[in-house]
N, C-alpha and C positions, 0 to 999 in steps of 0.2 A: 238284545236279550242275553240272560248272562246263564251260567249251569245251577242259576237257583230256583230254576223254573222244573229240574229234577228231582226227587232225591233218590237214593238208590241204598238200601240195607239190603245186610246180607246172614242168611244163619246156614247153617249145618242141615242137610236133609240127611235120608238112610244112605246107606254106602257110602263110598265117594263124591255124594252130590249135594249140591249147594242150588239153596233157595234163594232167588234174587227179586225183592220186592220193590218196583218199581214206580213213581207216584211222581203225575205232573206230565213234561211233554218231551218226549224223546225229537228232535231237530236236530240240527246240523249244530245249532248252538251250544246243546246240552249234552249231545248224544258222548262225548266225550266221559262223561262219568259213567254210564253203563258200562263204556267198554271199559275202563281201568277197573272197574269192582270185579266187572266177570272175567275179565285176563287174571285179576291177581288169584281167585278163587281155582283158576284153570291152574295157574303157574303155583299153587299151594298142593296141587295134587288131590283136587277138586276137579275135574275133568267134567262130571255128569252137573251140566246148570242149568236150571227149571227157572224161568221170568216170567214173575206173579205180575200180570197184566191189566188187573181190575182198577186198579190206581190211576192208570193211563189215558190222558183224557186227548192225547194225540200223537201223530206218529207221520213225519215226513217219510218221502222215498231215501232219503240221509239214515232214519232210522231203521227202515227195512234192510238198505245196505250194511249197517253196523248189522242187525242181526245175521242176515247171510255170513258177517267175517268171523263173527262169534259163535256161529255152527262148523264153519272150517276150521277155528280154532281150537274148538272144544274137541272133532275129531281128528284132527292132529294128531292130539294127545289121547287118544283111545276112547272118547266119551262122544259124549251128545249135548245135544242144545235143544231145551222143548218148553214151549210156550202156553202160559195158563191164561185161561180165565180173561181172556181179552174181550170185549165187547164187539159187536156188531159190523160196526167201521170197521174196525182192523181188521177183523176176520174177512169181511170184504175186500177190503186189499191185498190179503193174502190170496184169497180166492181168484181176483180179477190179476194179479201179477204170477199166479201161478205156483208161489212159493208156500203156497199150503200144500204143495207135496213135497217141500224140502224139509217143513218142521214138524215135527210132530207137535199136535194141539191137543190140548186137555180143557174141560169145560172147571177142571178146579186145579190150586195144583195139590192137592192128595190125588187127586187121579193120574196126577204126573209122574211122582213121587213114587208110587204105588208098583208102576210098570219095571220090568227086569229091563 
């Protein structure tokens, strides 16, 4: 599998924060372009980034690890990492590995957006 099975855009949210719209299957394979969109948006002085998750039609334990790094990276640099609009599965996985009390979740991301 190759990183075409992702794609990853990026725009401008309120403040400092950047929307990251994610579409296709975050793995070990792919997982490589989230992180370089959301590093460059963090390393832009984009710190707060919200991944629109409704695109995402899968997500290995590869992919839960990149976001765990991409929550330590965003706070690093003074900001956050929070997760929209994922479906059920993932949500479950976050649930059953526990890391839904690392990320903050939002059921859209205007309600991600939205939060100080």
């Amino acid at each position: 599998m190759t990183s075409d099975i992702l794609t990853v855009t990026a725009h401008d949210g309120p403040g400092a924060s950047t929307v990251l719209k994610a579409t296709g299957e975050i793995d070990r394979d792919s997982r490589e372009r989230l992180r370089l969109v959301a590093e460059q948006a963090i390393i832009d002085g984009h710190p707060r980034v919200v991944i629109d998750l409704a695109a995402v039609t899968f997500c290995d334990s590869s992919g839960l690890s990149l976001l765990v790094d991409l929550h330590r990276e965003a706070e690093a640099h003074g900001g956050w990492l929070r997760l929209a609009a994922a479906h059920a599965v993932l949500r479950d996985m976050l649930r059953i590995t526990h890391l839904d009390r690392l990320f903050a979740t939002y059921d859209t991301v205007e309600a991600a957006v939205e939060q100080p």
